[in-house]
C-alpha positions as CSV (number, residue, x, y, z in Angstrom):
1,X,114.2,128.6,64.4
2,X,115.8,129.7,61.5
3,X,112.9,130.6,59.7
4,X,111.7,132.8,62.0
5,X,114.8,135.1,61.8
6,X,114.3,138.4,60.3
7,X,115.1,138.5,56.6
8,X,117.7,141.7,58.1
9,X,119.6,138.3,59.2
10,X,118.0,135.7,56.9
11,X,119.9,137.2,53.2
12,X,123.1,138.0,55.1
13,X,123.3,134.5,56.6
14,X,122.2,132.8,53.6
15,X,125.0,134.1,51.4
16,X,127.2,133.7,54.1
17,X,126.9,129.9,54.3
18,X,127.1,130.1,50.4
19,X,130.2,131.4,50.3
20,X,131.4,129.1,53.4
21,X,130.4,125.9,51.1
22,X,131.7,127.8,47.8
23,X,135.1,127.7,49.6
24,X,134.9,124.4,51.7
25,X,133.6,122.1,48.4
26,X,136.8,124.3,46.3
27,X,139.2,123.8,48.8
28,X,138.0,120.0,49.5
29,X,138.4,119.4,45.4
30,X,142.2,121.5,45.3
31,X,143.0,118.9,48.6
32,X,141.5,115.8,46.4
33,X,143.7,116.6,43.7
34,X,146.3,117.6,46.0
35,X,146.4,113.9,47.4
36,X,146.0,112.4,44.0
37,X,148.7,114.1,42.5
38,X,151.5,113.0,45.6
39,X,149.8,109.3,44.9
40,X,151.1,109.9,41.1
41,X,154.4,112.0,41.8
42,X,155.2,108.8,44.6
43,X,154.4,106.4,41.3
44,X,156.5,108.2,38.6
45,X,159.2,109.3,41.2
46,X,159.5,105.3,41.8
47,X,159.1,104.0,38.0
48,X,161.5,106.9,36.8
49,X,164.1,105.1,39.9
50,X,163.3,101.8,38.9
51,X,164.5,102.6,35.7
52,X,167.8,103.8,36.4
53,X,168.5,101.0,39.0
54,X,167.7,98.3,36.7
55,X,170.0,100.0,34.2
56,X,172.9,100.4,36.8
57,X,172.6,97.3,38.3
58,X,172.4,94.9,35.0
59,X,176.3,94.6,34.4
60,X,177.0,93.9,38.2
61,X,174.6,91.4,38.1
62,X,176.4,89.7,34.8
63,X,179.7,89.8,37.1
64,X,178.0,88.5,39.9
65,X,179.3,91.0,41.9
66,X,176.6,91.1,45.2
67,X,178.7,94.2,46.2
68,X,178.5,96.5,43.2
69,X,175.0,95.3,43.0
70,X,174.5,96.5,46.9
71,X,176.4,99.7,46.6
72,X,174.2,100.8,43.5
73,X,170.9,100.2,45.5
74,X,172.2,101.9,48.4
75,X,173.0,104.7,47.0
76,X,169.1,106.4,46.4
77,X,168.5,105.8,50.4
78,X,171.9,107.4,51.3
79,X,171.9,111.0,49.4
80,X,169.9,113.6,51.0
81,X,166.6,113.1,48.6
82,X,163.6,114.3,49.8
83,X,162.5,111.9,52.3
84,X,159.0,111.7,50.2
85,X,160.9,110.6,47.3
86,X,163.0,108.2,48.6
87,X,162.7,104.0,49.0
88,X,161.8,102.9,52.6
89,X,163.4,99.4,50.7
90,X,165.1,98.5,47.8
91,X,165.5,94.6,46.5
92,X,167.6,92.9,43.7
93,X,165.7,89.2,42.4
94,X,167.4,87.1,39.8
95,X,165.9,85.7,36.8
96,X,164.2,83.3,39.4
97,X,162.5,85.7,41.6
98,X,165.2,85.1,44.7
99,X,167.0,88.0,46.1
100,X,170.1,88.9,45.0
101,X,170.6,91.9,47.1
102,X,168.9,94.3,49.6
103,X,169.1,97.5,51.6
104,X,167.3,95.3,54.2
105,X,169.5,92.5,54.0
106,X,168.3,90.8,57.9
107,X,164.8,90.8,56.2
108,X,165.4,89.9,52.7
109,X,168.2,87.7,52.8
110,X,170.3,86.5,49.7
111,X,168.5,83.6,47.6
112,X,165.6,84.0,50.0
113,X,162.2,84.3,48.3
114,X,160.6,88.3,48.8
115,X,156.5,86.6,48.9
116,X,158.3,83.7,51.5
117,X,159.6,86.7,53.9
118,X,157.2,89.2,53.6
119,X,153.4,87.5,52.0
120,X,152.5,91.0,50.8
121,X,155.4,91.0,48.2
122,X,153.9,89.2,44.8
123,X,155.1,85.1,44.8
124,X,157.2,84.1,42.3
125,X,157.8,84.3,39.3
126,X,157.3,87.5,39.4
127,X,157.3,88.0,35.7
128,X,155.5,85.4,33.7
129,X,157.3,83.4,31.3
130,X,154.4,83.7,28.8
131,X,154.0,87.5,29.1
132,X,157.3,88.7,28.8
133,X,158.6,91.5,31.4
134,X,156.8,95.2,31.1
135,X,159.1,98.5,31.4
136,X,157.5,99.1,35.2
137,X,154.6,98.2,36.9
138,X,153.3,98.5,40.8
139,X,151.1,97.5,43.2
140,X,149.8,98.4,47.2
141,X,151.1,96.1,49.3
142,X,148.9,97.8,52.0
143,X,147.3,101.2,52.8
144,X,150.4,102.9,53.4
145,X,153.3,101.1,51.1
146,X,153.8,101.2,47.4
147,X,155.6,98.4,46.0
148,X,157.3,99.8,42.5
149,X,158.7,97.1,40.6
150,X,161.2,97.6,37.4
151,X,162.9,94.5,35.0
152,X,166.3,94.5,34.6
153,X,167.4,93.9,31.1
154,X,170.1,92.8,29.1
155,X,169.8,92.7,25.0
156,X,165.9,91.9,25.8
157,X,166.6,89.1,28.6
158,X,165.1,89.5,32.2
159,X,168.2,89.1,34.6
160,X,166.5,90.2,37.5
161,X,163.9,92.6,39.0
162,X,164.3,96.0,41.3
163,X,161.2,95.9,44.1
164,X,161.2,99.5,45.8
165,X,158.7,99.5,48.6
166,X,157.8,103.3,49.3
167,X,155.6,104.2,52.5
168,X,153.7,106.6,52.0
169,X,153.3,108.4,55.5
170,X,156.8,110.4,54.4
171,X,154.4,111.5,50.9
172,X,151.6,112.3,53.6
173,X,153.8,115.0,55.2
174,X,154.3,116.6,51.9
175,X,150.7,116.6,51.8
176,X,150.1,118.3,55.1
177,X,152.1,121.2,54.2
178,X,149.9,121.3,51.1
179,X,146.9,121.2,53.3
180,X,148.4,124.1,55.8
181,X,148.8,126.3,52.5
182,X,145.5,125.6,51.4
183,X,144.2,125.7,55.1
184,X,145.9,129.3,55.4
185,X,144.5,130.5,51.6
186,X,140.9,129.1,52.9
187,X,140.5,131.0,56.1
188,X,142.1,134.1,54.1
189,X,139.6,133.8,51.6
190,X,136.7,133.7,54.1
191,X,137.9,136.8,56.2
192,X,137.6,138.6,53.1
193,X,134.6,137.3,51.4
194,X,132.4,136.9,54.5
195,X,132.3,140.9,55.0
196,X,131.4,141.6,51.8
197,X,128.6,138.8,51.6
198,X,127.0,139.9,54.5
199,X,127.2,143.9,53.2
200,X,125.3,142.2,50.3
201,X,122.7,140.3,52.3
202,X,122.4,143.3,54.3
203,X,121.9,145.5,51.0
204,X,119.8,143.5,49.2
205,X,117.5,142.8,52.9
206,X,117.4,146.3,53.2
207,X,114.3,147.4,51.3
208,X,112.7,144.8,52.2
209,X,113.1,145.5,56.1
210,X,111.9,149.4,55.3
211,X,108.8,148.0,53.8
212,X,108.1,145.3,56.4
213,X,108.5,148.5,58.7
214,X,106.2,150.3,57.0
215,X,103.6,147.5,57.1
216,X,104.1,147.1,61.1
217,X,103.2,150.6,61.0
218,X,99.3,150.2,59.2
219,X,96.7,150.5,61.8
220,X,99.1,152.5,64.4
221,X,99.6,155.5,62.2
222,X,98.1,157.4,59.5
223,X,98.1,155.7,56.0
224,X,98.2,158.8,54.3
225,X,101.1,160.1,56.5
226,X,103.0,156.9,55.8
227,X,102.4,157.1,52.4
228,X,104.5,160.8,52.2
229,X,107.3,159.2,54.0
230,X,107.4,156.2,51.8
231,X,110.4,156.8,49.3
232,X,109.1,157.8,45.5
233,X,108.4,154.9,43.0
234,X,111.1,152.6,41.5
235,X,110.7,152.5,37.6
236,X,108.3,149.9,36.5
237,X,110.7,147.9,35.0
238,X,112.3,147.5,38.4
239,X,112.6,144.3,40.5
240,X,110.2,142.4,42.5
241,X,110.8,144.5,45.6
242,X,110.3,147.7,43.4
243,X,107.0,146.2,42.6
244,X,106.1,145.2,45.7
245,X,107.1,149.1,47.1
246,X,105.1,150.8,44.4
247,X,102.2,148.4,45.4
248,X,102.5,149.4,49.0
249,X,102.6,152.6,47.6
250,X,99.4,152.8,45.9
251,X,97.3,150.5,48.8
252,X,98.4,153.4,51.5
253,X,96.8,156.1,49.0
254,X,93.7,153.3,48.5
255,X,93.9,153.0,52.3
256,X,93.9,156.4,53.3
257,X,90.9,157.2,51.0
258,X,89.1,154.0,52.2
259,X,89.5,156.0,55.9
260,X,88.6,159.2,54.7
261,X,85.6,158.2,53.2
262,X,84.6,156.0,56.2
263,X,85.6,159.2,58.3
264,X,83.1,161.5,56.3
265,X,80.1,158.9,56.3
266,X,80.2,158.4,60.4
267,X,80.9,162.2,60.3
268,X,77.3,162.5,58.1
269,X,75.5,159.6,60.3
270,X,76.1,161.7,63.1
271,X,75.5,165.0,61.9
272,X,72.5,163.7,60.8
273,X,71.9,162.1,64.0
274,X,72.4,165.0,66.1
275,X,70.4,167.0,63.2
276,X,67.2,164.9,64.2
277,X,67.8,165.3,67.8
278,X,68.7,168.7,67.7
279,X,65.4,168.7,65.2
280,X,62.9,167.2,67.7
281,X,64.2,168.9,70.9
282,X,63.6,172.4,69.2
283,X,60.1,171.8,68.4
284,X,59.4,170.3,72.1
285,X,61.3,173.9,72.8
286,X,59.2,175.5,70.7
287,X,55.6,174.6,71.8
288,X,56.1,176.0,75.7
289,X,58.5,178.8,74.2
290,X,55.5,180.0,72.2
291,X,53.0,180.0,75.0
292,X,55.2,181.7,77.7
293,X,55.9,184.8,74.8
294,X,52.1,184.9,74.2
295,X,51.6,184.8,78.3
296,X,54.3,187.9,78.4
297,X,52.3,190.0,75.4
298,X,49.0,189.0,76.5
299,X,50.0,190.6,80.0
300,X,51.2,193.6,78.8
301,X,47.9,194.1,76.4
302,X,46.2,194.6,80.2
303,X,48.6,197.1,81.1
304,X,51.3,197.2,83.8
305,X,51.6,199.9,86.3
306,X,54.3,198.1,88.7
307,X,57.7,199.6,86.9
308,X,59.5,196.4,88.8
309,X,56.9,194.3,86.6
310,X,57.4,196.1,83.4
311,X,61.5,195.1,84.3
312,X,60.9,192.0,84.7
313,X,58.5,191.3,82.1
314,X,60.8,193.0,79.1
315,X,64.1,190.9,80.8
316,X,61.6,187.6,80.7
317,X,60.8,188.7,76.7
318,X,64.5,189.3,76.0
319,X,65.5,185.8,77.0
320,X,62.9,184.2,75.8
321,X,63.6,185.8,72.4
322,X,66.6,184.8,72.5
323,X,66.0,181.4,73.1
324,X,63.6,181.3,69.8
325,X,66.4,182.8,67.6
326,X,69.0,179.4,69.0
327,X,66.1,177.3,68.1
328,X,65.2,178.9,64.9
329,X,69.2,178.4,64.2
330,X,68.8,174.5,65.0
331,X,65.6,174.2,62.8
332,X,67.6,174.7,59.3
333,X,65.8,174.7,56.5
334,X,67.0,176.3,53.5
335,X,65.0,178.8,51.5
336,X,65.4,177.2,48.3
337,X,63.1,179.3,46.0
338,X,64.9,182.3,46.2
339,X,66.2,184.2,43.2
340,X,68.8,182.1,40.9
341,X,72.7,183.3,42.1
342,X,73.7,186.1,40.2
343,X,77.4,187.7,40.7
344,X,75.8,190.8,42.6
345,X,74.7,188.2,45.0
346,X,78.0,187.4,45.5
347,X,79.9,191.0,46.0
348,X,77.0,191.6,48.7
349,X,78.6,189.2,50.6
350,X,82.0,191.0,50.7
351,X,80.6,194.1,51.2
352,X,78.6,192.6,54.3
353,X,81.7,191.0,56.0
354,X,83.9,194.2,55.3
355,X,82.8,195.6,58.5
356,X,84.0,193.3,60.5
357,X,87.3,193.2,57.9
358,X,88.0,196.5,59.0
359,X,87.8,196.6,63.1
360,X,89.5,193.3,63.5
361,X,92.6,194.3,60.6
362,X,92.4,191.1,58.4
363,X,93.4,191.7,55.3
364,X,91.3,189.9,52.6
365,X,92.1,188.7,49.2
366,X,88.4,188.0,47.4
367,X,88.2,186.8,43.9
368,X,84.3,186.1,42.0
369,X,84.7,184.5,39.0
370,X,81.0,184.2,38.2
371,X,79.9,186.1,35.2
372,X,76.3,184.8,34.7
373,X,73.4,183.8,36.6
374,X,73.8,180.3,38.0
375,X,70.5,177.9,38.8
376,X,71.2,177.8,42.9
377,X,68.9,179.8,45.2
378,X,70.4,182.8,46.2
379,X,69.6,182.9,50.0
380,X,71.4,179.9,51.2
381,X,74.2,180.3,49.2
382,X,75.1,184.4,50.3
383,X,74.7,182.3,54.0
384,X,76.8,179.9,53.8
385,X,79.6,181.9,52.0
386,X,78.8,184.8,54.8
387,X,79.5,182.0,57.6
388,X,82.5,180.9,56.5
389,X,83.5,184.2,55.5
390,X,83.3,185.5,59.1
391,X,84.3,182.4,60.9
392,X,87.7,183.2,58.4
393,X,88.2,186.7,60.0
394,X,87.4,185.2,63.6
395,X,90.0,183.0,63.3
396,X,92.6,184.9,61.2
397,X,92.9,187.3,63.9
398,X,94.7,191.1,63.7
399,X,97.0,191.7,60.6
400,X,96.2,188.0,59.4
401,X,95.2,187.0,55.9
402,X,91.8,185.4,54.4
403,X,91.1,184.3,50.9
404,X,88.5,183.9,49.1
405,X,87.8,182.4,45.6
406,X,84.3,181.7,44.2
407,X,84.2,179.9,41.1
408,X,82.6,177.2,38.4
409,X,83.9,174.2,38.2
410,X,83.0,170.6,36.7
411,X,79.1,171.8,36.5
412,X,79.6,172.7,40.2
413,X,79.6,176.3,42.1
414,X,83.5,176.0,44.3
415,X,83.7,178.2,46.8
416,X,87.2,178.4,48.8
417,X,87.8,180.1,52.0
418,X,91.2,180.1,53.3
419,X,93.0,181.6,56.5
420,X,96.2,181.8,57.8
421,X,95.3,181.1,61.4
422,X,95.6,178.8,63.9
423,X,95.1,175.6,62.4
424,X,92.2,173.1,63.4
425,X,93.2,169.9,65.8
426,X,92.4,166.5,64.9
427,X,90.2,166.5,68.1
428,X,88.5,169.7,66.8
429,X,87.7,168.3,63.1
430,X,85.8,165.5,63.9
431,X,83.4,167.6,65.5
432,X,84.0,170.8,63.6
433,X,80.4,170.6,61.9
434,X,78.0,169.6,65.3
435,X,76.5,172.6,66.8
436,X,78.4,174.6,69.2
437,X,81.4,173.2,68.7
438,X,85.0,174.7,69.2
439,X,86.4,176.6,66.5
440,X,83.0,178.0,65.1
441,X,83.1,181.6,65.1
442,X,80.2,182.4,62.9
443,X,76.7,182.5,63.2
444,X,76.5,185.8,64.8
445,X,78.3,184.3,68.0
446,X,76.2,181.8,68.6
447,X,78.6,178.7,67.7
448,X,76.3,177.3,65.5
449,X,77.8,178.8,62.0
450,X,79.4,176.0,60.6
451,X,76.3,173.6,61.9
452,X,73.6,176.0,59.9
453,X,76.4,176.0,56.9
454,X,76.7,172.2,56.9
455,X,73.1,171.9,56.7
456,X,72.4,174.1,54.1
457,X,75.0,172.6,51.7
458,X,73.3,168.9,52.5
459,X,70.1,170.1,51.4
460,X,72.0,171.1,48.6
461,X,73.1,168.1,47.8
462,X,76.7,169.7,47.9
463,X,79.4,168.8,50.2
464,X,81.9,170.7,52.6
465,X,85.5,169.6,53.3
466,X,88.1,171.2,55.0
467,X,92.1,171.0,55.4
468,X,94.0,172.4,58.2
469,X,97.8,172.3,58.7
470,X,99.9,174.7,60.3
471,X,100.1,177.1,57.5
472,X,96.8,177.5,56.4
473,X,93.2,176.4,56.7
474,X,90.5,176.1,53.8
475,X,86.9,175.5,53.8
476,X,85.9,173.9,50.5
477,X,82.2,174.2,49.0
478,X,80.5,172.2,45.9
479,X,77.0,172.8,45.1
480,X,76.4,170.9,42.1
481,X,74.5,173.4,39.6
482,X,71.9,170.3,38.8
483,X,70.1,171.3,41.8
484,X,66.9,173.2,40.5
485,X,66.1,175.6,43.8
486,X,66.0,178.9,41.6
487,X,62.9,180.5,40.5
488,X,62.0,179.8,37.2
């Protein structure tokens, strides 16, 4: 049960009960002593007494005189001591051990032996001949009584002993008012501490919780996403949760490149599925395509006088034109021994789009930073840059913004085209790249821009990526200058 509690509950409750047997052991030890130390102020109280009967009784007991002997010993349990402190019974022996007085005198009666009335009380003699008489000793008589005795001397003789039995459930009251101050101090101590105990389980808990949040997270949500909402880094000389954070930290990036590349290589198995489909249903196209245009020009070659013919013929020959020029789209091939790319090659291209610049309003920010000849073939590159170029202007829209950068970088021709457009859905980018799909402006209207452009750069052996957010869209090329299509 309780190890199935949250760790939000677990640290909190942990240092809770902590500081509950922190308290109960210290205030347990305080009582201990507590009890100990009326066991000891009940002994000395009764030696210190002893002493000052036995002094005040010794010449009475020289006279004889029972009476002065009684009045001294009564005195302690008449004045108003503190009950704790004062004899329940107090006993006068002679030299012989038999009583001479007693504040009890129907139980202890005079020359009556203490063992013979009560067989608690020590037998006689109570001090041993051989030993000799101490100042004070003591003894239990039982759980609850405390039987103090002191010698009565005179010039070094024993002339008699004072017994003081003390019960100790009048010391025992004393001690429950200790115990209802220490009771009181306890449960003050524990309203206090408690609070700020659980505040510190709840602090210290804390990061933990956020990261066990974040881990419930993986596999419902983006990794790359949850990486960016993931606080920055603790120090590396930070604690084990700071460890265990910047850990976290660096799987979600692992994570979310792990996806991305999984992402991009089902992306390429089926672009290069639906390249081989789209492949072999062109050629079938292709074959009957051919022989219906040869039917329509072999026709005309006899002549046609019917003017409803000669409509229908040129309509016929339109469409099927048509459908050769979508086919010859899907059949990419780049021509890869063009001229090398040279920075003219480049320009062309703007100057090319600038129609299109001007009737739609876009203004365009384009920057070539190619100074030399570069070993790429000319002819696929001016296309794919030209693609992405227009499907930029498509999308920008009046009065919106495109920009273009073409550059070496890393032994690699970058190309960057960027728009300020509406930005590309999730739904939209895993099939930005098949043919006809939504979003693709280019390719002279026939949706199949970005599917020609992705081709081309494979053949390459480049790559395309793109980002899209709400502020702006790029399209990033890299053909690697390696690749030998130039002309010598």
């Amino acid at each position: 049960m309780f190890d199935s509690l949250s760790y939000r509950v677990k640290v909190p409750l942990n240092i809770s009960l902590v500081i509950v047997a922190t308290v109960v052991i210290i205030t347990l030890t305080v009582l201990g002593y507590s009890y100990r130390q009326v066991d000891r102020e009940m002994l000395h109280s009764g030696e210190s007494l002893g002493r000052v009967l036995a002094k005040g009784v010794s010449g009475a007991m020289l006279r004889d005189d029972l009476w002065a002997v009684w009045d001294a010993i009564r005195t302690p349990t008449d004045v108003a001591l503190d009950e704790a402190l004062r004899p329940d019974v107090i006993t006068v022996t002679d030299a012989a051990g038999k009583v001479f007085a007693s504040t009890a005198p129907t139980r202890f009666r005079i020359l009556s032996s203490p063992a013979e009335v009560d067989a608690r009380y020590p037998g006689l003699p109570i001090w041993p001949a051989d030993e000799g008489p101490a100042e004070s000793t003591h003894l239990w008589l039982d759980a609850d009584s405390l039987l103090v005795l002191a010698p009565v001397l005179v010039d070094g003789s024993l002339i008699g002993t004072v017994l003081m039995e003390y019960r100790r459930p009048a010391f025992l009251e004393r001690f429950a008012g200790a115990l209802g101050q220490v009771a009181l101090i306890t449960a003050l101590i524990l309203v206090l501490m408690l609070p700020i105990g659980w505040w510190m389980g709840m602090r210290v808990a804390r990061p933990l919780q956020e990261l066990a949040g974040f881990i419930d997270r993986i596999g419902s949500e983006n990794p790359r996403s949850l990486r960016q909402s993931l606080e920055p880094l603790a120090a590396a000389h930070g604690d084990e949760i700071d460890r265990l954070r910047g850990r976290f930290h660096q799987m979600l990036g692992e994570l979310a490149d792990k996806q991305g590349l999984e992402r991009e290589m089902v992306r390429a198995d089926r672009l290069a599925a639906i390249g081989r489909l789209t492949a072999g249903i062109a050629h079938e196209i292709n074959n009957p395509l051919g022989g219906m245009l040869n039917a329509v020009s072999n026709h005309r070659r006899r002549g046609v006088s019917d003017p409803d013919t000669e409509r229908t013929l040129s309509l016929l020959e339109r469409g099927l034109n048509q459908i050769r020029d979508i086919v010859a789209a899907l059949l990419v091939e780049a021509r890869l021994q063009s001229h090398d790319l040279c920075p003219e090659d480049l320009h062309d291209v703007e100057t090319l789009v600038g129609s299109d610049i001007r009737s739609r309003g876009v203004v365009i920010d384009w920057s070539v930073e190619v100074r030399r000849s570069l070993p790429l073939p000319s002819t696929p590159v001016r296309q794919v840059l030209m693609n992405l170029a227009l499907n930029a202007v498509q999308a920008a829209g009046a009065g919106g913004r495109v920009r273009v950068r073409v550059g070496v970088e890393a032994a690699a021709l970058l190309a960057r085209v960027c728009n300020d457009g509406r930005h590309i859905s999730p739904d939209q980018m895993d099939r930005l790249f098949e043919p006809f799909s939504p979003g693709d402006d280019g390719g002279e209207g026939t949706g199949l821009g970005l599917w020609v452009s992705y081709q081309i750069v494979q053949q390459m052996e480049g790559r395309i990526d793109v980002r899209s957010n709400a502020e702006e869209t790029c399209f990033t090329v890299r053909l690697p200058l390696r690749f030998g299509g130039g002309k010598a």
